[in-house]
C-alpha positions as CSV (number, residue, x, y, z in Angstrom):
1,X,37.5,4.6,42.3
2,X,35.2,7.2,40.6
3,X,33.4,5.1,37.1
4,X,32.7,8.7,35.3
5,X,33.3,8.6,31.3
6,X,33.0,11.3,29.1
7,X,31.9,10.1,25.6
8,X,32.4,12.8,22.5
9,X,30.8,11.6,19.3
10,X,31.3,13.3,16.1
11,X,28.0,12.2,14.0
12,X,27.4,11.9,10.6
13,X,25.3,9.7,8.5
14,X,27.3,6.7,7.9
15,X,29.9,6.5,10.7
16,X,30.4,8.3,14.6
17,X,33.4,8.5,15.9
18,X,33.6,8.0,19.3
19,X,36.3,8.7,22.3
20,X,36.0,7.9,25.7
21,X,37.5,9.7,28.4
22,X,37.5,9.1,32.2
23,X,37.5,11.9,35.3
24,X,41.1,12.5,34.6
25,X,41.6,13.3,31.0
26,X,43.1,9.7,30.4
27,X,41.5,8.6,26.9
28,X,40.0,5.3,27.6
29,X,39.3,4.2,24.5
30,X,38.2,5.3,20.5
31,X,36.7,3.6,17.6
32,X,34.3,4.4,14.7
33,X,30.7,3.1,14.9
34,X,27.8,2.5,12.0
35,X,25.2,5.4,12.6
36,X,23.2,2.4,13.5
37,X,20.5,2.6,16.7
38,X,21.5,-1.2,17.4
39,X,25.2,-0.3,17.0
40,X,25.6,3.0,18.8
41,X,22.7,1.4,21.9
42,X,25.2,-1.5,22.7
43,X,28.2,0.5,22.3
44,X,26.7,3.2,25.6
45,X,25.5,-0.2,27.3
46,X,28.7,-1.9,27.3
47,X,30.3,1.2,28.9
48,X,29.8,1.3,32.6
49,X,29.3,4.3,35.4
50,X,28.4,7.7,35.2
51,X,28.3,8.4,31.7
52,X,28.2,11.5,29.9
53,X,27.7,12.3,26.1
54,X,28.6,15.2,24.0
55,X,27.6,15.9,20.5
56,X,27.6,18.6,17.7
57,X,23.7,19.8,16.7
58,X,23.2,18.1,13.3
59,X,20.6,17.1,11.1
60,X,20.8,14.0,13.4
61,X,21.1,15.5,16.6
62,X,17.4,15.6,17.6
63,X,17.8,11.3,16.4
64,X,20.9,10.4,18.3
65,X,19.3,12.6,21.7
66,X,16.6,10.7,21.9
67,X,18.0,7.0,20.8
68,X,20.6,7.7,23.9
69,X,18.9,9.9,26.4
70,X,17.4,7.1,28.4
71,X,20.5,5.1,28.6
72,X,23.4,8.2,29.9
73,X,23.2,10.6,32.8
74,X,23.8,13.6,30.9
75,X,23.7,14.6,26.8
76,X,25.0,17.4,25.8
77,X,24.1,18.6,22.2
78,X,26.4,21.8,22.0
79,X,27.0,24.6,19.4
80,X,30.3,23.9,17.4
81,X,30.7,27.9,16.6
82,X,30.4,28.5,20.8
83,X,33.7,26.1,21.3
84,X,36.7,27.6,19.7
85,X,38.7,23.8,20.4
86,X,36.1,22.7,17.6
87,X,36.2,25.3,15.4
88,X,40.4,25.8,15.3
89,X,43.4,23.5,14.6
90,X,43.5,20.2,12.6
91,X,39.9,18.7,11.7
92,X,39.1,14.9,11.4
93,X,36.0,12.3,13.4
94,X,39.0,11.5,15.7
95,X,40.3,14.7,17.0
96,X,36.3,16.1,17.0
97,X,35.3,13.5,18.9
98,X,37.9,13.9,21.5
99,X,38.0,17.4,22.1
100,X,33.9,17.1,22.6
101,X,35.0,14.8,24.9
102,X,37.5,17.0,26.9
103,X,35.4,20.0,26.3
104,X,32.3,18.0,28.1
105,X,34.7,16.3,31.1
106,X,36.0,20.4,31.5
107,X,32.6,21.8,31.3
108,X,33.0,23.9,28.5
109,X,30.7,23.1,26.1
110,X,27.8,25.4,25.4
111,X,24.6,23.1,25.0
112,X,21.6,23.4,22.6
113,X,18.4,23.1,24.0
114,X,16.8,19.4,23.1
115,X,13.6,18.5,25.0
116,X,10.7,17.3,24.9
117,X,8.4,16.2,22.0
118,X,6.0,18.4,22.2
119,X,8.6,21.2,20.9
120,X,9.7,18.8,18.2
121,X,6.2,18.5,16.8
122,X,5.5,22.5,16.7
123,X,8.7,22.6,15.0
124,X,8.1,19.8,12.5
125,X,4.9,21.1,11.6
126,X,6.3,24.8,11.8
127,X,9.0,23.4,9.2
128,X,6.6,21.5,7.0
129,X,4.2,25.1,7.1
130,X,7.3,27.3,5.5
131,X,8.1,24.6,3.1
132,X,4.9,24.1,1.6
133,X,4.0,28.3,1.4
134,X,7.4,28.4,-0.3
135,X,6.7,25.8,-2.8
136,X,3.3,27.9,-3.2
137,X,5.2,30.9,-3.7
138,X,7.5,29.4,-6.3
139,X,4.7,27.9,-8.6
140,X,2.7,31.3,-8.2
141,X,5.5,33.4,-9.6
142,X,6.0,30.7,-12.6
143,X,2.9,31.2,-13.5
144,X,3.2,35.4,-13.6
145,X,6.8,34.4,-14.9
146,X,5.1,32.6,-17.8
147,X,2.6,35.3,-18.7
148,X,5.2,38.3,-18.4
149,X,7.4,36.1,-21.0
150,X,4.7,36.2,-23.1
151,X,4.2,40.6,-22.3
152,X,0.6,39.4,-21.1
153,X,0.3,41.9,-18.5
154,X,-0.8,39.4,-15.2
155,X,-1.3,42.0,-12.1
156,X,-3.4,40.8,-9.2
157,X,-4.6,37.6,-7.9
158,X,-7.1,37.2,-11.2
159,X,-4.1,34.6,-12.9
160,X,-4.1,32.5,-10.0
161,X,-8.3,32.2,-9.8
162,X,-9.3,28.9,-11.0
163,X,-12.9,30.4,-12.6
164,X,-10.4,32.7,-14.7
165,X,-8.4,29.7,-15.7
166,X,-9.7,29.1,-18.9
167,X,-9.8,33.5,-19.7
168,X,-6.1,33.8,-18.8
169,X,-5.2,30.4,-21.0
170,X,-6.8,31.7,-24.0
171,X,-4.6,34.2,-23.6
172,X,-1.6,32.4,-24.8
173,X,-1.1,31.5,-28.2
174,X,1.9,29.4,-28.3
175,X,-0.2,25.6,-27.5
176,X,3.6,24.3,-25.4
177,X,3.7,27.8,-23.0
178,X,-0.1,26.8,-22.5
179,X,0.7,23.1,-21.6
180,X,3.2,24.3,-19.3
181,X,0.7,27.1,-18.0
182,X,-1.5,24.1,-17.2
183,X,0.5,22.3,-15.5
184,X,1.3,25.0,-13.2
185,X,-2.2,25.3,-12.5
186,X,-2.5,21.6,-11.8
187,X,1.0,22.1,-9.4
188,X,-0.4,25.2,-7.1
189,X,-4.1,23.2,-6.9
190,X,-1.8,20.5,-5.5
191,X,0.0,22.7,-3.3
192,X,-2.9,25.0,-2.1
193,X,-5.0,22.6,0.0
194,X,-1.8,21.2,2.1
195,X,-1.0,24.8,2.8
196,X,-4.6,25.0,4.3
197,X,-4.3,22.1,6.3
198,X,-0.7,22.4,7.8
């Protein structure tokens, strides 16, 4: 007698839903876990045979691959918008988690690609690259935003300079807009060596 299961989880932050399905279709079992490692690590050991996992990509995907890679044959993390099942008919945890579970014993699930580490760092540090340039970007238009309300005329890079700090402060009368100017200043020196380093 074959020992394949086909798990479908649908994950979010407090709770999965689970359903288990064997080479047949027949739903084995369902319940609702804690998004817990220890939880969701002795539910997968205390199933037995050739185990397979399906998933939607989340912001816990990447997580939830990893925790469970080393203890199934197969995880699939798939694209919800590629399976229509997913995307159609009545939505809840329970019915999610068992159509990813049909979908994955069927072989119909389109997966997104998780791998190795290496990947996951370049991306991390990709992330942490655009976040911090648009924080950058942000502060440096305040500051022109501040001037322009003001009709001090701010072209160029000149504003930003921190040798023309004190020229371009001057420059504002009103002593809260120049507070305000300041701490801008303090925010983009903040900001500006982090950018150089990521």
């Amino acid at each position: 007698m074959s020992q394949e299961k086909y798990i479908g989880m649908d994950v979010h932050q407090a709770t999965v839903s689970a359903a288990v399905r064997d080479r047949n279709g027949n739903l084995l079992m369902e319940c609702v876990l804690e998004t817990k490692a220890d939880t969701l690590l002795e539910f997968v050991q205390g199933l037995h045979g050739t185990l397979s996992l399906a998933f939607e990509e989340g912001t816990l995907a990447a997580w939830l691959h990893d925790l469970l890679k080393p203890h199934v044959n197969q995880v699939v993390v798939c694209d919800p918008r590629k399976a229509a099942v997913l995307r159609n008919g009545n939505k809840n945890d329970r019915i999610d988690a068992r159509n990813l579970s049909e979908l994955l014993r069927t072989n119909q699930l389109k997966p997104v690609y998780h791998g190795e580490h290496g990947l996951r760092t370049l991306k991390e540090l990709g992330r942490s690259y655009l976040t911090v340039s648009k924080e950058m970007t942000r502060t440096m238009n305040r500051i022109k935003s501040l001037y322009r309300s003001w009709a001090i005329p701010c072209a160029g890079t000149t504003v930003y300079a921190p040798r023309h700090r004190r020229e371009w402060l001057a420059k504002i009368a009103e002593p809260g807009a120049r507070v305000r100017a300041q701490h801008l200043y303090e925010q983009l020196d903040h900001v500006q060596p982090i950018r150089v380093r990521a």
